[in-house]
LUMPA-238030 format. One line per field, with one value per residue (C-alpha): residue number from 1; residue in one letter; y, x, z. Coordinates in Angstrom, 1 decimal. Example, Ala and Ser with C-alpha at 12.3 -4.5 7.8 and 13.67 -1.06 7.14 Angstrom:
// LUMPA-238030
resi <- 1  2
resn <- a  s
Y <- -4.5  -1.1
X <- 12.3  13.7
Z <- 7.8  7.1
***
This chain:
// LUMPA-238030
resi <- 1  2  3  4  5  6  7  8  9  10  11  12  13  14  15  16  17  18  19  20  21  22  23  24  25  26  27  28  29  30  31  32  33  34  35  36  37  38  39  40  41  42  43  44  45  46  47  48  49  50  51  52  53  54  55  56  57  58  59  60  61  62  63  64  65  66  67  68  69  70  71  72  73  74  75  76  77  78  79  80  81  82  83  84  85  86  87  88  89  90  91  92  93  94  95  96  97  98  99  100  101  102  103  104  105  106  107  108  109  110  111  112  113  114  115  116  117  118  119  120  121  122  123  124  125  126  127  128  129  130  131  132  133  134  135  136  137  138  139  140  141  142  143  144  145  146  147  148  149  150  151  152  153  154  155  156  157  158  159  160  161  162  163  164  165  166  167  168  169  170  171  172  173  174  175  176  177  178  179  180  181  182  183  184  185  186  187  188  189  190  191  192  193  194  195  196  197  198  199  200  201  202  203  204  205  206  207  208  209  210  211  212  213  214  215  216  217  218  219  220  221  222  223  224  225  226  227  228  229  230  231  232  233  234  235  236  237  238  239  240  241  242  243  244  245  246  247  248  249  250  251  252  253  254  255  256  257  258  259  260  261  262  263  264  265  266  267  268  269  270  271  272  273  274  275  276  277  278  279  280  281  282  283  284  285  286  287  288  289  290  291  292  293  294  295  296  297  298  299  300  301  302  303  304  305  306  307  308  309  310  311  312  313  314  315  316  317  318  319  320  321  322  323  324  325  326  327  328  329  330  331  332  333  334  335  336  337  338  339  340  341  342  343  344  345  346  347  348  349  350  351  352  353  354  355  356  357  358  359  360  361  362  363  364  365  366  367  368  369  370  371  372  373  374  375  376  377  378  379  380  381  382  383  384  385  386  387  388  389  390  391  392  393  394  395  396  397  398  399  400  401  402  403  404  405  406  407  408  409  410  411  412  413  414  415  416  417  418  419  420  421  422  423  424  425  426  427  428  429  430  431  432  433  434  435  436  437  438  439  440  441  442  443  444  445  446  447  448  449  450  451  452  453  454  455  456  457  458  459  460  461  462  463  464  465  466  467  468  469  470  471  472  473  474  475  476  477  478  479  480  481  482  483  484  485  486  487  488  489  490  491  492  493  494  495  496  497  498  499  500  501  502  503  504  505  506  507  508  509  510  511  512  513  514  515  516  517  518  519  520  521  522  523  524  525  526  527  528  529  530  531  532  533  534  535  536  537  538  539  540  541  542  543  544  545  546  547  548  549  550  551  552  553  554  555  556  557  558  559  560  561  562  563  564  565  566  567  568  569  570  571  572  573  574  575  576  577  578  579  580  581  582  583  584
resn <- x  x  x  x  x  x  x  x  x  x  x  x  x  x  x  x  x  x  x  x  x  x  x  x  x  x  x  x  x  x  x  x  x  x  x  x  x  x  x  x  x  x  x  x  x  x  x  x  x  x  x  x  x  x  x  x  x  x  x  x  x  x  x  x  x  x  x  x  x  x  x  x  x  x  x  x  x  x  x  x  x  x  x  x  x  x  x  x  x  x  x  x  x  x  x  x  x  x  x  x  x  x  x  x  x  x  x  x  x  x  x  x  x  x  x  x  x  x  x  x  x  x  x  x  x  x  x  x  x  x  x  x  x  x  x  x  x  x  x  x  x  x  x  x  x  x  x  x  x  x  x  x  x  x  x  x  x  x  x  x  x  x  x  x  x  x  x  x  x  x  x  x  x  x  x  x  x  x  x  x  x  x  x  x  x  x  x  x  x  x  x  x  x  x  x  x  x  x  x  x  x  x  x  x  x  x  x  x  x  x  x  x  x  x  x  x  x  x  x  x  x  x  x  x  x  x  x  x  x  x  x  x  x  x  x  x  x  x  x  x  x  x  x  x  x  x  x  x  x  x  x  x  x  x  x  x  x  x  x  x  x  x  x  x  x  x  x  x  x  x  x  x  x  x  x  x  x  x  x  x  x  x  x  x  x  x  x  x  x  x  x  x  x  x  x  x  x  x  x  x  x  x  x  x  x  x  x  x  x  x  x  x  x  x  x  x  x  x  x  x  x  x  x  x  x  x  x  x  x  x  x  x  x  x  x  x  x  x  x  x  x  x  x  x  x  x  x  x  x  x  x  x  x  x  x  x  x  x  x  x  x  x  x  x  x  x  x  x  x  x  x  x  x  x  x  x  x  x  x  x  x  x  x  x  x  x  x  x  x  x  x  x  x  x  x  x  x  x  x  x  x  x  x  x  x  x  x  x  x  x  x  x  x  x  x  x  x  x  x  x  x  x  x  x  x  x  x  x  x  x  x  x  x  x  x  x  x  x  x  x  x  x  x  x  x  x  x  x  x  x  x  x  x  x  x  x  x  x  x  x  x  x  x  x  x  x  x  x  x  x  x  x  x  x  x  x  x  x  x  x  x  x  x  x  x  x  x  x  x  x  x  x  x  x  x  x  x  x  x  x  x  x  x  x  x  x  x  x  x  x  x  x  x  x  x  x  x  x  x  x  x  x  x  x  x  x  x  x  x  x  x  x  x  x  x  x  x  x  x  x  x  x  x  x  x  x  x  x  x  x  x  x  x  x  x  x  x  x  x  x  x  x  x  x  x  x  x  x  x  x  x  x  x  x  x  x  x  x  x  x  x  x  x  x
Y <- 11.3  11.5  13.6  16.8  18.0  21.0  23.3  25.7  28.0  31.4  32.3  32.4  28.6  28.7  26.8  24.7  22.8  20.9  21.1  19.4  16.9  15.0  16.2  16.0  18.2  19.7  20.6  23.4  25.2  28.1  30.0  32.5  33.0  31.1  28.7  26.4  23.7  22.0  19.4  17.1  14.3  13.4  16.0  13.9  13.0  16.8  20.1  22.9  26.7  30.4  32.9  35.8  38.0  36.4  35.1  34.0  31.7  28.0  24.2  21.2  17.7  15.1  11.8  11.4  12.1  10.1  11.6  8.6  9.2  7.1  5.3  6.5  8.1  11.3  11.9  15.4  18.2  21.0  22.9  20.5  20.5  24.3  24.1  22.1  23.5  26.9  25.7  25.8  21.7  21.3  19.3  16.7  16.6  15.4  12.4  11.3  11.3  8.4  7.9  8.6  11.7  14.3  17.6  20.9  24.1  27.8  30.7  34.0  31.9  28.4  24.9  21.9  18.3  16.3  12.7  10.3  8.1  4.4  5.3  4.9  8.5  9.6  12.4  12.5  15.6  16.0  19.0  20.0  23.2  25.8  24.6  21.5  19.9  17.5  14.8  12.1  10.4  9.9  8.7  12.6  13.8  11.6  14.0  16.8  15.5  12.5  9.5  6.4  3.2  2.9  -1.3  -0.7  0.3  -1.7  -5.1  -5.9  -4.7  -7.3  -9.7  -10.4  -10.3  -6.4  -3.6  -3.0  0.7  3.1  5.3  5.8  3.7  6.1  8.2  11.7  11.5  11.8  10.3  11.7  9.0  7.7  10.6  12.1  15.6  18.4  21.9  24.0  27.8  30.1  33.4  34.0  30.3  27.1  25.0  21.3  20.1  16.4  15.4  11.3  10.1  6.5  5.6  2.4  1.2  1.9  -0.4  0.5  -2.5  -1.8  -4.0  -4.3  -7.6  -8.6  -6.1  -3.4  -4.1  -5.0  -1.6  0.7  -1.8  -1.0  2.8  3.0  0.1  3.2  5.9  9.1  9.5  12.3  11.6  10.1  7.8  4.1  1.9  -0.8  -3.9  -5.6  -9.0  -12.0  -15.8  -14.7  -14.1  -10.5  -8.5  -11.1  -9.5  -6.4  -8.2  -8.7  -5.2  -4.0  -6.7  -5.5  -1.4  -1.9  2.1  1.4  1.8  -0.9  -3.6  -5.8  -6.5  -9.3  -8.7  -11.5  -14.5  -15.6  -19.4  -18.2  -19.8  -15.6  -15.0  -18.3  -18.1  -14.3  -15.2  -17.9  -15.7  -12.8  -14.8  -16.6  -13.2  -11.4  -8.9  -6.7  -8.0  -7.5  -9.4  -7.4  -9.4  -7.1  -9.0  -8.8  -5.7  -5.4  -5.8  -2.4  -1.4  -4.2  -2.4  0.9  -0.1  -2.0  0.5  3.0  0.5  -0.7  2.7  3.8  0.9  0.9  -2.8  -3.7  -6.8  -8.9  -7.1  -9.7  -8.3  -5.4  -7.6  -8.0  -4.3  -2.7  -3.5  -0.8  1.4  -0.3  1.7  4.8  6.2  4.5  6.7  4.5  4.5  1.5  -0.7  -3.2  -5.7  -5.0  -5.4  -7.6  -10.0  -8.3  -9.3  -12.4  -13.3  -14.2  -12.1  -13.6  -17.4  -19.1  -16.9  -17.2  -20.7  -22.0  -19.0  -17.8  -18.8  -16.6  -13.8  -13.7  -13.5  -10.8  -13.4  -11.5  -14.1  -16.9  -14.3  -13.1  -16.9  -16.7  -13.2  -13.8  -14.2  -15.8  -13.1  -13.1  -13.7  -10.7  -8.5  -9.1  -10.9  -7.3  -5.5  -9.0  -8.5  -5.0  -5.8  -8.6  -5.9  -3.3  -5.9  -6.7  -2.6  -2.2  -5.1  -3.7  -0.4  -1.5  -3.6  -0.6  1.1  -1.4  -2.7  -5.5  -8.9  -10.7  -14.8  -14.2  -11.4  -12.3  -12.3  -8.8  -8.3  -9.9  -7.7  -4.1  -5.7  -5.9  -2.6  -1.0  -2.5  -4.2  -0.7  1.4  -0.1  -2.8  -1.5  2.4  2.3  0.8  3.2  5.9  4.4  3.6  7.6  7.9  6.1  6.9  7.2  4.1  3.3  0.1  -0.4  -2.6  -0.3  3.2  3.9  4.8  0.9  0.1  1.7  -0.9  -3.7  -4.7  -4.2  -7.3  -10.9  -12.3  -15.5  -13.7  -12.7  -16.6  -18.8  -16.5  -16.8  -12.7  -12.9  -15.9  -14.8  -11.2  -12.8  -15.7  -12.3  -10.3  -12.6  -16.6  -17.2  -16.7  -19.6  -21.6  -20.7  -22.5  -20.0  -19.6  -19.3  -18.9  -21.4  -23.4  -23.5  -24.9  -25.5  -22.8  -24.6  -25.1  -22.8  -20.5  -23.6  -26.4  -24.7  -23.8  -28.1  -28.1  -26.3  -28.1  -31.6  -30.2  -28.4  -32.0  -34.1  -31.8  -31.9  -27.8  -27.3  -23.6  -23.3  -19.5  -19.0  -15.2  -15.0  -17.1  -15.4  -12.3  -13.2  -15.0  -11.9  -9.8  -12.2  -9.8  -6.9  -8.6  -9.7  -6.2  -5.7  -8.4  -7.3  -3.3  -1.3  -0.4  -4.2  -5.0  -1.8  -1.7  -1.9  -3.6  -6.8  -9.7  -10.0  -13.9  -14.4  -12.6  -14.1  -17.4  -16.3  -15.0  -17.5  -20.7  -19.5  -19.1  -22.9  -23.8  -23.8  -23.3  -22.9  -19.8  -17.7  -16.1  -15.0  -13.4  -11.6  -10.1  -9.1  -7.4  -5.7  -4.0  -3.2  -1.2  0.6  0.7  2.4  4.7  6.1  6.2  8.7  11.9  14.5  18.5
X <- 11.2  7.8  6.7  5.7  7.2  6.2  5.2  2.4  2.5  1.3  5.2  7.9  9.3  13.3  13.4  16.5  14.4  12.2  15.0  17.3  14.9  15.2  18.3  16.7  16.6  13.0  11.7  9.3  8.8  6.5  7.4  6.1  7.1  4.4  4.3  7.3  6.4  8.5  7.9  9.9  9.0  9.0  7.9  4.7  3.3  3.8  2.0  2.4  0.7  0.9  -1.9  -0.5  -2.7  -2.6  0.9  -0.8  -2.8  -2.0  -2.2  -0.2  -0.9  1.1  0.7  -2.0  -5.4  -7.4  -10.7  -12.4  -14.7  -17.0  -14.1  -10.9  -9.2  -6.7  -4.5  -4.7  -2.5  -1.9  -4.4  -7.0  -6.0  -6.3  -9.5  -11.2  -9.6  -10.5  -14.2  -16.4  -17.3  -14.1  -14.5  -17.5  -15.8  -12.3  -14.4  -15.2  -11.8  -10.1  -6.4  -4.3  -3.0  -3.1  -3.7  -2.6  -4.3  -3.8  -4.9  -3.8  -6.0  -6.0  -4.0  -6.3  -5.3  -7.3  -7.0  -7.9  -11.2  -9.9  -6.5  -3.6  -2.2  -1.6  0.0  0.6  0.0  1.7  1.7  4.6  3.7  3.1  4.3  2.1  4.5  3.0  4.5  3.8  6.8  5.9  9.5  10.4  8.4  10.3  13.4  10.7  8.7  8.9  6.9  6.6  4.6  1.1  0.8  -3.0  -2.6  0.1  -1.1  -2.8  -0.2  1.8  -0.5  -2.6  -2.5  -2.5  -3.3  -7.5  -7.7  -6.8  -5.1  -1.4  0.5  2.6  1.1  0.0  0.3  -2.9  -3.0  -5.2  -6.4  -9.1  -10.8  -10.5  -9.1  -8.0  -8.0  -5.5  -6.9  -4.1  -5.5  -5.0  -4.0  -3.6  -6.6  -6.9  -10.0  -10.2  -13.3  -13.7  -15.2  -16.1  -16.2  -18.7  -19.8  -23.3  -25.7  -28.6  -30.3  -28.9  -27.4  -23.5  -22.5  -20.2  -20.8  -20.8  -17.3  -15.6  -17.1  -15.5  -12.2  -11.5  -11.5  -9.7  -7.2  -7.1  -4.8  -4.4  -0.8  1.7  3.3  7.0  5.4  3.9  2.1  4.4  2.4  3.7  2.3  2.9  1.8  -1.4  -5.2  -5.5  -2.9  -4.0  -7.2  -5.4  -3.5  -6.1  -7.8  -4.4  -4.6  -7.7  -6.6  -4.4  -3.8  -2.5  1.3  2.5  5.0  5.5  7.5  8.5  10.5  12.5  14.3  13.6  12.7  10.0  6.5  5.7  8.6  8.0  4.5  4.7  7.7  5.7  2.6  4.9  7.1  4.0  2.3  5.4  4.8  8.1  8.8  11.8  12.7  14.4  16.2  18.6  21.3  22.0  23.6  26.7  26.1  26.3  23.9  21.4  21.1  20.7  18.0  16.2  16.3  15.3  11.9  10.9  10.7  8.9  6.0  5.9  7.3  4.5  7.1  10.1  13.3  14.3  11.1  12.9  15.3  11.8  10.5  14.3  13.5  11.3  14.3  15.1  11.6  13.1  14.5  12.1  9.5  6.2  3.3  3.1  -0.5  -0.9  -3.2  -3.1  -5.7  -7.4  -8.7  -11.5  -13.3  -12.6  -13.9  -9.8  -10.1  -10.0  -11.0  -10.5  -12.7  -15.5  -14.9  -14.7  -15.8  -19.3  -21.1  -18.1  -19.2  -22.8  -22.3  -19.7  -17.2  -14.2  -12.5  -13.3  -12.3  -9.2  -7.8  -9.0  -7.1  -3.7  0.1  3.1  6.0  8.1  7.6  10.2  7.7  7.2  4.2  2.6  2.9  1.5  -1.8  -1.6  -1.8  -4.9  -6.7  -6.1  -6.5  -10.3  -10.9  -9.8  -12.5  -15.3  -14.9  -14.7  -18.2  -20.0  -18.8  -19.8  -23.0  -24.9  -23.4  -26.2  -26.4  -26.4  -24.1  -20.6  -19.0  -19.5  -18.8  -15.7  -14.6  -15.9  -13.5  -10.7  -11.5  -11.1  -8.3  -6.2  -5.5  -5.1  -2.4  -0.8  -1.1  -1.1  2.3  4.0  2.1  3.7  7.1  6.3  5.9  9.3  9.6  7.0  3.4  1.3  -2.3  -4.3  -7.4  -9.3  -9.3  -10.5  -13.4  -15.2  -15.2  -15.6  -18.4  -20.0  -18.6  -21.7  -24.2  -22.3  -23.9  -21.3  -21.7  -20.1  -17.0  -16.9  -14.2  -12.8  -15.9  -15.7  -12.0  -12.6  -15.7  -13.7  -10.4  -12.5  -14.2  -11.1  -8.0  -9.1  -5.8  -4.5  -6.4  -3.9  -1.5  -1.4  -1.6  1.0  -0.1  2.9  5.5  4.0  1.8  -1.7  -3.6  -6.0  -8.9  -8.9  -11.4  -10.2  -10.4  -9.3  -5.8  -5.8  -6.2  -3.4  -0.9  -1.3  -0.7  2.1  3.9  2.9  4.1  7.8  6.9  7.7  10.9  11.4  13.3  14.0  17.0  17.1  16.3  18.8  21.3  20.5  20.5  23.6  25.3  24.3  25.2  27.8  25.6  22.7  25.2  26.2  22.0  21.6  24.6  23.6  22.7  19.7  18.2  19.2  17.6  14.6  11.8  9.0  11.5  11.9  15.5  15.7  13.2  15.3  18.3  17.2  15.6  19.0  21.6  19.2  19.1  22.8  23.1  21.2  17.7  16.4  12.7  13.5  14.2  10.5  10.8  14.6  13.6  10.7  12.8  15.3  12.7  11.4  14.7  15.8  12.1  12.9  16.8  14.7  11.9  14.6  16.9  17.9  15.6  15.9
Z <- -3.4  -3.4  0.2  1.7  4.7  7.1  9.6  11.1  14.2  15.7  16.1  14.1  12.9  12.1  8.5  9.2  12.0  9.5  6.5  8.8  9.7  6.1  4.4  1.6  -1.6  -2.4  -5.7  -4.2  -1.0  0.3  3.3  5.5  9.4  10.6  7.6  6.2  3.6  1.3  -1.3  -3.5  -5.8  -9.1  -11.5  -12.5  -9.2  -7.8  -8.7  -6.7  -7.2  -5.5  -6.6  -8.4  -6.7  -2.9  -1.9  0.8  -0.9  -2.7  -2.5  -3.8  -4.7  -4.3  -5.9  -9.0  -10.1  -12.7  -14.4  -15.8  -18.8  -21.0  -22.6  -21.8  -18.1  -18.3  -15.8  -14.1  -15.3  -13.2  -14.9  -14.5  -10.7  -10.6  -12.2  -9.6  -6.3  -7.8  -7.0  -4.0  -4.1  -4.7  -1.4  -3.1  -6.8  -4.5  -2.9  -6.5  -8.2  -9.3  -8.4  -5.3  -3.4  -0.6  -1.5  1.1  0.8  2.6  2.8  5.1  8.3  7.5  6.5  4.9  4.2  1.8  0.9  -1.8  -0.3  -0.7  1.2  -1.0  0.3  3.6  5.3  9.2  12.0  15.3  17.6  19.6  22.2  19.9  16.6  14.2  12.3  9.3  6.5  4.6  5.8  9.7  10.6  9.4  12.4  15.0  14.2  15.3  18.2  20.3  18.6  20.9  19.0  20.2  20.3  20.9  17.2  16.3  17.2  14.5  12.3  13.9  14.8  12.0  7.8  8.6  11.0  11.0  11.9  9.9  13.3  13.4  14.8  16.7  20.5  19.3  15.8  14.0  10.3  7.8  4.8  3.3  2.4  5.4  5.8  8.9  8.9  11.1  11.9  12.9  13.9  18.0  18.7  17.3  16.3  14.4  13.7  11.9  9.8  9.1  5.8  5.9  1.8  1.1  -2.4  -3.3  -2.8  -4.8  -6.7  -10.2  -13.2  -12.7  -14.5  -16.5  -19.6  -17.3  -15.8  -18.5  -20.5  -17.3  -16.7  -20.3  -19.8  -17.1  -18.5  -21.7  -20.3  -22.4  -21.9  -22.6  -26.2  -24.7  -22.1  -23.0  -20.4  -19.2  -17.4  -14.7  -16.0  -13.9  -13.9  -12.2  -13.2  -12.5  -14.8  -17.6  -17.2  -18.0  -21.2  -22.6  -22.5  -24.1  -26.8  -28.0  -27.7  -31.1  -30.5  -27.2  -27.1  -24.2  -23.1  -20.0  -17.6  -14.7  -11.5  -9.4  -10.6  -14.0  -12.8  -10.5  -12.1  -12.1  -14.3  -16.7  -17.5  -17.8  -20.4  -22.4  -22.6  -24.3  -26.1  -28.0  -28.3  -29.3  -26.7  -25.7  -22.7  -19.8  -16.5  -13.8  -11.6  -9.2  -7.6  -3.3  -2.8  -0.2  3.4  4.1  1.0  2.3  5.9  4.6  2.3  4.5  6.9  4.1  2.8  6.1  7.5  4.4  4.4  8.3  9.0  5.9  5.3  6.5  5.7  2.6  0.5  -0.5  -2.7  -5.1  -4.6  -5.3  -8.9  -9.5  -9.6  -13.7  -14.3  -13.4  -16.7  -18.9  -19.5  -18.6  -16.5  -14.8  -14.8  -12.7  -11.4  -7.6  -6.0  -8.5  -5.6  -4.7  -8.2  -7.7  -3.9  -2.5  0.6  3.9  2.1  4.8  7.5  4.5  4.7  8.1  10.1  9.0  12.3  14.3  11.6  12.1  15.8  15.8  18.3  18.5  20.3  17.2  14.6  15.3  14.8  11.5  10.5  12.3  10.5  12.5  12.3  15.5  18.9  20.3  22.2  26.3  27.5  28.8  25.2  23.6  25.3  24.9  21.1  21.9  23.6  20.7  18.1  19.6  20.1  16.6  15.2  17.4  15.6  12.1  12.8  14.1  10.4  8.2  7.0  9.4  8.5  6.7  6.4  2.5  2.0  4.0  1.0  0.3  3.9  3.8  0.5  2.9  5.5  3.0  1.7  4.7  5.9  3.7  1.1  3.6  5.8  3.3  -0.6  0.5  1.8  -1.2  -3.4  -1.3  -2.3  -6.2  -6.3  -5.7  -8.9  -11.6  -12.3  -11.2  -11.9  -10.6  -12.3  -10.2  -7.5  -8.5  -6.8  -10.1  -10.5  -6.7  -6.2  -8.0  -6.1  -4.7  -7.3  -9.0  -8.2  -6.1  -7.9  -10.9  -8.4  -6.9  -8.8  -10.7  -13.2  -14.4  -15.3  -16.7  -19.0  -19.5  -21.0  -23.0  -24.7  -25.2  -26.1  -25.8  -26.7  -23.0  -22.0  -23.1  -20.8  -17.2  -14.0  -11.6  -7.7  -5.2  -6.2  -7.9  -11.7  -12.2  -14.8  -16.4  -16.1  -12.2  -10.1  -7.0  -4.6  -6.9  -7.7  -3.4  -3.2  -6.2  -4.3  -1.0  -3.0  -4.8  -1.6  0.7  -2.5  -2.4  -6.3  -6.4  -9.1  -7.7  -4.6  -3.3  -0.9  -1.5  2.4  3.9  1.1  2.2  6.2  5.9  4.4  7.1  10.4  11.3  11.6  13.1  16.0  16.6  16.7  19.2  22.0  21.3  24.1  21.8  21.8  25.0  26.8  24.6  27.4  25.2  23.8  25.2  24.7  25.7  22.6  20.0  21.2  21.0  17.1  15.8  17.8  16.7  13.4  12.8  14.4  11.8  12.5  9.5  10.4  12.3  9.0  9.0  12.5  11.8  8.7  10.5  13.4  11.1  9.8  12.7  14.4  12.1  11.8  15.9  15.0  12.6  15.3  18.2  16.7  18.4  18.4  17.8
***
């Protein structure tokens, strides 16, 4: 697994407090009396070091960092690590790496956390008495301190497409991200001081166009890679990774294949196959089957807790095929992220709610922003949730730029910046590191920074990707785009193939019909009926336990429009079962 795990306090800390917080095995550890810290992950997305001539002294980094150069980016090696946290700017030269990762140092009087700047790491602090425990898995600590959900915080993780502030959601833990970093002094007493770091792109008036993007995509797209890995794409029917494609197409020297997960008739999975079966690119689909019952609850349990009820409980059944990765010694490229280029961020606010924008109306925004999950909280914690959701927006506006009548857009893409990586893709990235090494392109800040230096005309429509992959293989023109369930054709801009789909779903003329959810739900009836009449559900103070039955009860009638809200409920009860266990 890919985490760090420990503790910090004036007194003596007994080891076997934190060890048996996890269970876990750890690949590295460094203890003192007043210091425990243990590590484990795979070899490639962990370095740790001890000075030979302080053993009081050393750091690790977790996750990975990317040096991008005029044409080609290198991952960092220990000793390229060692090299720049041997420096005094080590601080300044941190903010300007590509990649994703916390770093820990010490010393004989201090602890410091560090963070990548766009968010795709985090680690989480919590202080108990005397003792300040800290992990990048934040359900660890709830086996350490008391953790109670904060639904100021979590509201809009609930609420809306996802949570705005980039707090924990849990009372009293503090989350470090976004190239923000803490320091813990332990001389006499105990002291944590936090520092914030609020990343923008630059705005100086400067030529970014479409020359200029596609020079630094292609270098970060070429990644010098030890001799027994190869880059494996995870190409779907979508615009963004055949952006990538065709970067790789050009890179002859570039060792790489593809690959596709989920059924094999999704339109994801057919185009992908066309494209690489014309092309004669190696290509695999991984398709995992539904586990057993009792394999399904424990993984849920395992990814929900892990991405922070990021998704219903039957998106794991997608995600579990990362694991086929695991032994086949590639570095994973994706195209996550890719919307940003190409203006898809909040469409529909950009659309419909400009006038709500340049106002700064809370009240007409949030309409715009919210996703139906379940109803299963009590009316007081719902408007505890409003009130943090509005709180949360307020804050964000004071941190970005002045809303201008000719710049929303950009606005729009800050927003997403700010809010969307750090509480949606940073989560999942935590979890691919259990895995293998994993690089998305269009979001290293080396190439974000220029964001909005780019005419945002360029961005509209899809017109860069378009311009980029007419340039570097015109030969994936020819292949029709696939966007949800359903496949358009090439030629259609951003809102014609939006129109396309709504025809097609209104017309019922979709050929691909998922029923992984109500597989997977059905499956597991027996265990979400020993759920519903637990003492757990029934005594939890902030469900409303006449909602939820009515959800699972319905459902089981029959009701099939009630799977969304089920699946969602699932998820979060067992993220509940994982925050609510006993504590030491």
């Amino acid at each position: 697994m890919s985490w760090i795990i420990g503790a910090i306090s004036t007194e003596r800390i007994d080891s076997d407090i934190i060890l048996s917080s996890f269970g876990g095995k750890f690949n590295y550890k460094y203890e003192t009396d007043k210091i425990k810290l243990y590590a484990g992950c795979l070899s490639e997305n962990l370095y740790f070091h001890k000075d030979k001539n302080d053993d009081k002294k050393g750091w690790i980094v977790v996750g990975i960092g990317l040096q991008n150069n005029v044409d080609t980016t290198n991952i960092l090696l220990k000793d390229d690590w060692k090299k720049i946290l041997e420096r005094d700017d080590r601080r300044e030269i941190i903010k300007n790496l590509d990649g994703h990762f916390i770093i820990i140092e010490w010393n004989v009087n201090s602890l410091s956390f560090y963070s990548d700047v766009l968010g795709l790491r985090d680690i989480y602090v919590a202080q108990n008495k005397n003792i300040v425990f800290f992990s990048t898995n934040v359900i660890w600590l709830s086996r350490l301190v008391n953790i109670e959900i904060d639904f100021f915080e979590f509201g809009s993780r609930w609420l809306l497409f996802n949570q705005i502030s980039d707090k924990s959601i849990f009372k009293d833990i503090h989350r470090v991200v976004a190239g923000k970093s803490a320091i813990i002094s332990f001389n006499q007493n105990l002291l944590v001081e936090y520092s914030d770091y609020n990343w923008l792109p630059s705005n100086k008036t400067k030529q970014f166009g479409i020359e200029e993007f596609s020079s630094k995509l292609n270098s970060l797209v070429k990644i010098n890679l030890p001799k027994e890995k190869h880059l494996s794409l995870s190409l779907s029917g979508g615009m963004d990774s055949r952006v990538i494609l065709s970067f790789l197409l050009q890179n002859n020297d570039l060792a790489f294949d593809t690959h596709t997960f989920g059924n094999p008739m999704h339109p994801d999975s057919i185009v992908a196959q066309e494209i690489t079966d014309k092309l004669n690119i190696q290509h695999e689909q991984f398709n995992a089957t539904i586990p057993t019952a009792d394999i399904c609850i424990e993984e849920i349990s395992r990814y929900t807790s892990a991405t922070l009820v990021s998704n219903a409980a039957s998106s794991f059944l997608q995600l579990q095929n990362y694991s086929f990765l695991n032994d086949k010694s590639v570095v994973l490229i994706d195209g996550g992220f890719g919307e940003i280029w190409r203006r898809e961020f909040f469409y529909k606010l950009f659309l419909q709610g400009k006038s709500a924008l340049l106002e700064r109306n809370i009240t007409k925004i949030i309409p715009y922003l919210m996703l139906k999950r379940a109803d299963i909280f009590t009316i007081e914690v719902f408007e505890q949730m409003m009130k943090g959701i509005e709180i949360q927006l307020n804050e964000l506006f004071a941190k970005l730029p002045k809303i201008e009548i000719d710049s929303i857009g950009n606005w729009l893409d800050l927003f997403a910046i700010k809010t969307r990586l750090i509480n949606y893709y940073s989560h999942e990235q935590s979890r691919l590191d259990n895995y293998l090494i994993s690089v998305m392109p269009f979001i290293q800040p080396s190439l974000m920074k220029n964001l909005l230096n780019m005419p945002i005309h360029l961005r509209q429509n899809g017109k860069l990707f378009r311009k980029i992959i007419k340039n570097n293989a015109p030969i994936l023109e020819k292949f029709s785009l696939a966007k949800g369930k359903s496949v358009h054709p090439y030629f259609l801009n951003s809102l014609q193939s939006r129109l396309y789909g709504v025809v097609i779903e209104k017309l019922k003329l979709n050929k691909y019909h998922e029923n992984n959810s109500h597989a997977l739900l059905n499956n597991l009836k027996e265990y979400v009926y020993d759920m519903l009449n637990s003492r757990g559900v029934k005594e939890t103070s902030y469900y409303d336990y006449s909602k939820i039955k009515k959800i699972v009860e319905l459902y089981y009638k029959g009701d099939t429009s009630l799977i969304n809200s089920l699946d969602w409920w699932l998820s979060f009860e067992l993220f509940r079962q994982n925050i609510s266990s006993i504590k030491k």
